[in-house]
N, C-alpha and C positions, 0 to 999 in steps of 0.2 A: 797284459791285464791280469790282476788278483781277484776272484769272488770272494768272499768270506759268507760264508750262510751262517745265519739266526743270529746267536745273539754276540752281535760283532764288537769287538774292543781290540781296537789297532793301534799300537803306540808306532808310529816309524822312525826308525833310529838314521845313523847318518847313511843321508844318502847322495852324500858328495854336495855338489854343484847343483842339484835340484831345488825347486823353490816351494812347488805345494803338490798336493795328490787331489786332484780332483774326483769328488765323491757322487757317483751316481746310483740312483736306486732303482729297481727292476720289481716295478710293477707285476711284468706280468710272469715273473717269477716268483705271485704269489707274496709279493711283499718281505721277503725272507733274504735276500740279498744288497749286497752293497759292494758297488765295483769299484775300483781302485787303477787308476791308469799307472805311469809308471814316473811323471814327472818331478816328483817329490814329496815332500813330509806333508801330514795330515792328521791328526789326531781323532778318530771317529768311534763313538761308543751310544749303543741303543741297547736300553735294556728291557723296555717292554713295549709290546706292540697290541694295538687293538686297531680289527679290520670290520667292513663290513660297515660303519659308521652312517648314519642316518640324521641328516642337519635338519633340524629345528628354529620353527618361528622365522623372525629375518631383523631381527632386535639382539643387542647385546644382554640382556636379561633372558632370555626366550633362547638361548641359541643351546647344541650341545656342545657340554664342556669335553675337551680333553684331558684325559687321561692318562695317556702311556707317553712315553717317546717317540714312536712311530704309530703315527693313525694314517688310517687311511679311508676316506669318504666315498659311500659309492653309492649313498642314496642322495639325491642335492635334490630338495620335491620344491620343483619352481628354482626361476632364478633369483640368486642371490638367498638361499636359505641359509643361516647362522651357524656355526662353530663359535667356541671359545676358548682362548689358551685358559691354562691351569694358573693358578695366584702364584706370583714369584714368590709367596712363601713357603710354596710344594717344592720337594726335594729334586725336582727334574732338570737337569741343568741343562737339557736340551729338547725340542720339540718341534717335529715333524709333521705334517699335512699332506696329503698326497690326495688331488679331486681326481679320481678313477670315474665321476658321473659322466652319461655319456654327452648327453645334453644342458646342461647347466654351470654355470659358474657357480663360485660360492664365496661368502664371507667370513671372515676370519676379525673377532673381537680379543681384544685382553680381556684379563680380568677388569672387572671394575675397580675402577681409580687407577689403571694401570698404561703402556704405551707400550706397543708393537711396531713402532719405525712412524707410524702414519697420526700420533700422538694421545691424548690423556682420552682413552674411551672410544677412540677413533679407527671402522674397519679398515683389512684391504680387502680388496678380491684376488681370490686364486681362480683360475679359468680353467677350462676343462683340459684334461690330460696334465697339466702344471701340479706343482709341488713346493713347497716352501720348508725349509727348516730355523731354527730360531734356537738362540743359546740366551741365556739368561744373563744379562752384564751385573744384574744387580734386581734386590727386590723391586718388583714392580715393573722393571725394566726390561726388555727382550731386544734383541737386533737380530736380523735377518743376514743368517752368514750361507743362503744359496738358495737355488728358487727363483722361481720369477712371480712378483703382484703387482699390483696395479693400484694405487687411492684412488 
């Protein structure tokens, strides 16, 4: 296994016969890491992190928006309190969630007029201890490439 701390950008070059590098995040390492098993290529790059995150409302208008690349939720007040990805017209080409609350699930909205895997406007839920990350296929558009949610 590889750590990389802070602020990681990994291109992996050839690595034979391997197929992908699966990418795991370490919470309780403060959010600051990202480990790398040793099965193959993976392209992983976070450039900015905002921790400590406090969800809002439980409406996609009402919810807080993200910001960085890597956030991370650790206030969820009630279940099902709101997050919002950032408009695919922000520069972010990838975006992370991580519900660090200890009690509560939480939802996860697009922008408005936008689709996150679950369609035009439509939450998922991330569950407690669970994480999601999302790369942007196109404006407006997001797909879910690790993580686990739930519609």
């Amino acid at each position: 296994m590889t750590t990389i701390k802070d602020r990681a950008s990994v291109v992996a070059a050839d690595l034979g016969a391997a197929d992908k590098i699966p990418v795991h995040r370490d919470a309780q390492a403060g959010g600051n890491s990202i480990t790398l098993s040793e099965f193959g290529a993976f392209i992983v790059q976070f450039e900015t992190f905002a921790g400590s995150l406090s969800g809002t409302g439980t409406t996609q208008g009402g919810a807080t928006l993200l910001a960085a690349n890597k956030n991370i939720a650790t206030t969820v007040t009630g279940a099902n309190s709101a997050f919002r990805m950032p408009p695919g017209s922000s520069t972010l080409g990838r975006c992370a969630l991580f519900n660090d609350d200890a009690a509560d699930s939480l939802l996860l909205f697009p922008a408005t007029g936008e689709d996150i895997g679950a369609g035009v406007n439509a939450s998922l839920t991330i569950a407690i201890g669970d994480w999601a990350i999302f790369e942007k296929k196109s404006a407006g558009v997001w797909f879910l490439v690790g993580g686990t949610v739930s519609f």
